[in-house]
C-alpha positions in Angstrom: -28.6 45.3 -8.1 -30.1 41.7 -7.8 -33.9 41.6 -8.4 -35.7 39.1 -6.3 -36.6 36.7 -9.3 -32.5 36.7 -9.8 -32.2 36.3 -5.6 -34.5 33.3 -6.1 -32.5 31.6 -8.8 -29.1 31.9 -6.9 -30.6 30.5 -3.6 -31.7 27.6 -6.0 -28.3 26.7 -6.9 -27.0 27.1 -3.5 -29.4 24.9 -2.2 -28.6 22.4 -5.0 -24.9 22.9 -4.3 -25.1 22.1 -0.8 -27.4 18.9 -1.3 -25.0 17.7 -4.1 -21.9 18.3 -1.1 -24.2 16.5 1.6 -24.6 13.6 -1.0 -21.0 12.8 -1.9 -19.9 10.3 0.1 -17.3 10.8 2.5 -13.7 8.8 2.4 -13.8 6.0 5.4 -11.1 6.0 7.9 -8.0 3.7 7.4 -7.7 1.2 10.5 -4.6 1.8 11.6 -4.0 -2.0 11.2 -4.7 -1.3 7.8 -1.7 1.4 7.1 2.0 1.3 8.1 4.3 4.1 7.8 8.2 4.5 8.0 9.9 7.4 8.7 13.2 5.7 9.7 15.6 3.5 7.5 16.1 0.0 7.7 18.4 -1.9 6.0 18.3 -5.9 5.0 21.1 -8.1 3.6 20.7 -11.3 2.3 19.6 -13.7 -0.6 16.2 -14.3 -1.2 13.6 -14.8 0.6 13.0 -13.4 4.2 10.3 -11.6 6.1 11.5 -7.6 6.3 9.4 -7.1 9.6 6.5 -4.5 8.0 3.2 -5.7 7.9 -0.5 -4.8 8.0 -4.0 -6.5 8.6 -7.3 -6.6 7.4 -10.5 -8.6 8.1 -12.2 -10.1 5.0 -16.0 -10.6 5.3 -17.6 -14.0 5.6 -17.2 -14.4 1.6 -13.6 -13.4 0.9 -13.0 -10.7 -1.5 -9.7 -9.6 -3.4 -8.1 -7.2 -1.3 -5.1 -4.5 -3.0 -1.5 -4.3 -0.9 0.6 -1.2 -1.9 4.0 -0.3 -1.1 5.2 3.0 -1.9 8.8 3.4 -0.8 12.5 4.8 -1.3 15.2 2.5 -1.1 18.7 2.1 -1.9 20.2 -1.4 -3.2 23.6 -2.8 -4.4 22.1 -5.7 -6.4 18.5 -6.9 -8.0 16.1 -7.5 -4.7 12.8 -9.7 -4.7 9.9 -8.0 -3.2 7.1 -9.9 -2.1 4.0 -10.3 0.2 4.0 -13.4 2.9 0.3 -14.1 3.6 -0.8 -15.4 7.0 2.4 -16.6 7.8 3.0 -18.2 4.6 6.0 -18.3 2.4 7.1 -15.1 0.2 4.8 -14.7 -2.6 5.4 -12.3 -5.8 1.5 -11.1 -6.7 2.6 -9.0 -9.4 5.7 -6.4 -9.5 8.3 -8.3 -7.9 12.2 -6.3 -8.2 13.7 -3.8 -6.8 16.8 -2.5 -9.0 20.3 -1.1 -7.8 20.8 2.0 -7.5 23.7 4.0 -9.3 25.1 5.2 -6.2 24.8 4.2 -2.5 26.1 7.4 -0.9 22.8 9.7 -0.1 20.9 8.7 -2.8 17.4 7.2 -2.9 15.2 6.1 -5.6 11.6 5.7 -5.5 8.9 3.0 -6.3 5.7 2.0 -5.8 4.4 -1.7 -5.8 0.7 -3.1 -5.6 -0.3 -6.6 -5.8 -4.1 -7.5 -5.9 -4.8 -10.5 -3.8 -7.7 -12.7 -4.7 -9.2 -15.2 -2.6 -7.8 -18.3 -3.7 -4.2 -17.6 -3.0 -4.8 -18.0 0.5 -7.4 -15.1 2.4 -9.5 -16.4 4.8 -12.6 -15.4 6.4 -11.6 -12.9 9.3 -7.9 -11.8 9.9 -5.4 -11.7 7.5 -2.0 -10.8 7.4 0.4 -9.0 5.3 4.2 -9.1 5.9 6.5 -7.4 3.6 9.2 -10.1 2.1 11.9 -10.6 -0.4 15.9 -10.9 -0.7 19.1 -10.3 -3.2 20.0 -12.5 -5.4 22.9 -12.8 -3.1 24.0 -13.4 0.4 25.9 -10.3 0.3 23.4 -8.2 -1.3 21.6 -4.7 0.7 18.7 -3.1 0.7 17.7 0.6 2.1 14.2 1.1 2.9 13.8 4.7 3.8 10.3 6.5 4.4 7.5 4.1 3.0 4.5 3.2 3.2 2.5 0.0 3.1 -1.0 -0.3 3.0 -4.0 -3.1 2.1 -7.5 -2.2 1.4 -10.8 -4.5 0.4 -11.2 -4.4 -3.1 -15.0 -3.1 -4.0 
């Protein structure tokens, strides 16, 4: 049987416990301009470097920060792919990880990765919108590439 000095003391960390929740702080919602999401496969043939229709926005601050783009995505491929980030309209730039390799089969199978480039304010944000469009290409004219479900995503670097 709990005394009330022991009573006392477990109330105390309850009451500690649910301050410590109330302090956390909570994850902000993504704009939806901010995440895309693909459930559906497209496919894109050709040598390097074209836009491959995904994109998403964000809007820097007054003083532009580095902002993070990820793609995490399946695919299927017959031949080396670029995969790149067009800024604002821009030409296909490689930020970092840049290749998507073959995969050994093309029949039903799908392999996975995930890309992130970090963005910095000299390579071309600007003050208010920006946008992010998914590029790249083969290293041939007659080269594929499968995107299946994938996601795309930027967030302001803090």
């Amino acid at each position: 049987m709990m005394t009330c000095k022991m009573m006392k003391r477990w109330l105390a960390c309850v009451a500690v416990a649910a301050v410590g929740v109330l302090l956390v702080p909570t994850a902000s919602a993504v704009s939806p301009t901010e995440l895309l999401r693909v459930e559906q496969n497209q496919s894109f043939q050709g040598a390097c470097c074209f836009s491959w229709l995904e994109k998403v926005k964000i809007t820097e601050p007054a003083s532009v920060v580095p902002v993070v783009v990820t793609l995490s995505t399946d695919y299927q491929a017959t031949g080396f792919f670029f995969i790149g980030i067009s800024l604002n309209g821009g030409i296909c730039q490689f930020y970092g990880s840049s290749v998507l390799a073959p995969t050994s089969s093309f029949d039903n199978f799908f392999d996975s990765q995930t890309h992130q480039w970090v963005i910095m304010p000299g390579d071309g944000l600007v003050p208010g919108k920006n946008t992010f469009t998914l590029c790249g290409g083969g290293f041939s004219p007659t080269d594929i590439v499968t995107l299946g479900f994938n996601t795309l995503s930027v967030r302001i670097s803090k």
